[in-house]
N, C-alpha and C positions, 0 to 999 in steps of 0.2 A: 184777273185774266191778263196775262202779257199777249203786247201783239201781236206774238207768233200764232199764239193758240186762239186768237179770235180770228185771224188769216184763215188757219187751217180747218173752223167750225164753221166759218164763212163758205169756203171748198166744199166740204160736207154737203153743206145748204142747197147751192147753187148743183152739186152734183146729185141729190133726190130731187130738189124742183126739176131736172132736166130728165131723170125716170120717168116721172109722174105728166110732167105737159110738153117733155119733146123738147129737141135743140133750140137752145135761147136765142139763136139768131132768126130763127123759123118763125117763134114768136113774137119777139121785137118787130119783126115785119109786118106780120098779121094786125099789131098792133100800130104799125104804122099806116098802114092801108086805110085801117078805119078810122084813125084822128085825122088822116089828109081829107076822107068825105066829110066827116065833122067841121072843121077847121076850114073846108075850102081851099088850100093849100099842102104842096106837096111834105108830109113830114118824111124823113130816114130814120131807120134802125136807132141809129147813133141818138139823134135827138130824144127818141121816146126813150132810151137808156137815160138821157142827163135829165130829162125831168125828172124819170122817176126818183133818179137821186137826189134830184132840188128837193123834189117834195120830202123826200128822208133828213134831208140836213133842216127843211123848217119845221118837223117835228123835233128834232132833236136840241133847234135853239126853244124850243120850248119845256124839252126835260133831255138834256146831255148824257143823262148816263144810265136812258131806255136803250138796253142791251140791242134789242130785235133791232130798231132804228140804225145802230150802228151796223149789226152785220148785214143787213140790207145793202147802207151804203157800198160794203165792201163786197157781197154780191153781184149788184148792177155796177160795180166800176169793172167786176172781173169777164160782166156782160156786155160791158160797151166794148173791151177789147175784141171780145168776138166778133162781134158786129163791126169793127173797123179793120178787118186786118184782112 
């Protein structure tokens, strides 16, 4: 698969997960709210987007070329731009 067409299956992804559980900035926040009571500290949108992608990239130093891992990453990076902009 070139990386256009993993971009554009990435797109896909991100645009039924946002059918299915609502705008990814709405969520990132939701999820933010409740790692700040967890945590005891304030977390942002943007932060719980770069973990979730830390956590995709230490799966994937464990197997490089699990597909879902990858387009993950390029989901949540096309989700932290929302969330920052």
């Amino acid at each position: 698969m070139t990386g256009e067409k993993m971009l554009r299956r990435a797109g896909k992804l991100v645009a039924s997960r946002r059918a299915v559980y609502g705008d990814p900035a709405s969520s990132m926040a939701t999820v933010a709210a409740r790692w700040s009571l967890t945590l005891g500290q304030q977390i942002t949108p943007a932060q719980v987007a770069l973990c979730l992608i830390d956590l995709k990239l230490l799966r994937l130093a464990h197997n490089p070329m699990h597909l879902d891992s990858i387009l993950d990453v390029a989901g949540y990076a096309a989700v932290l731009r929302e969330v920052t902009r």
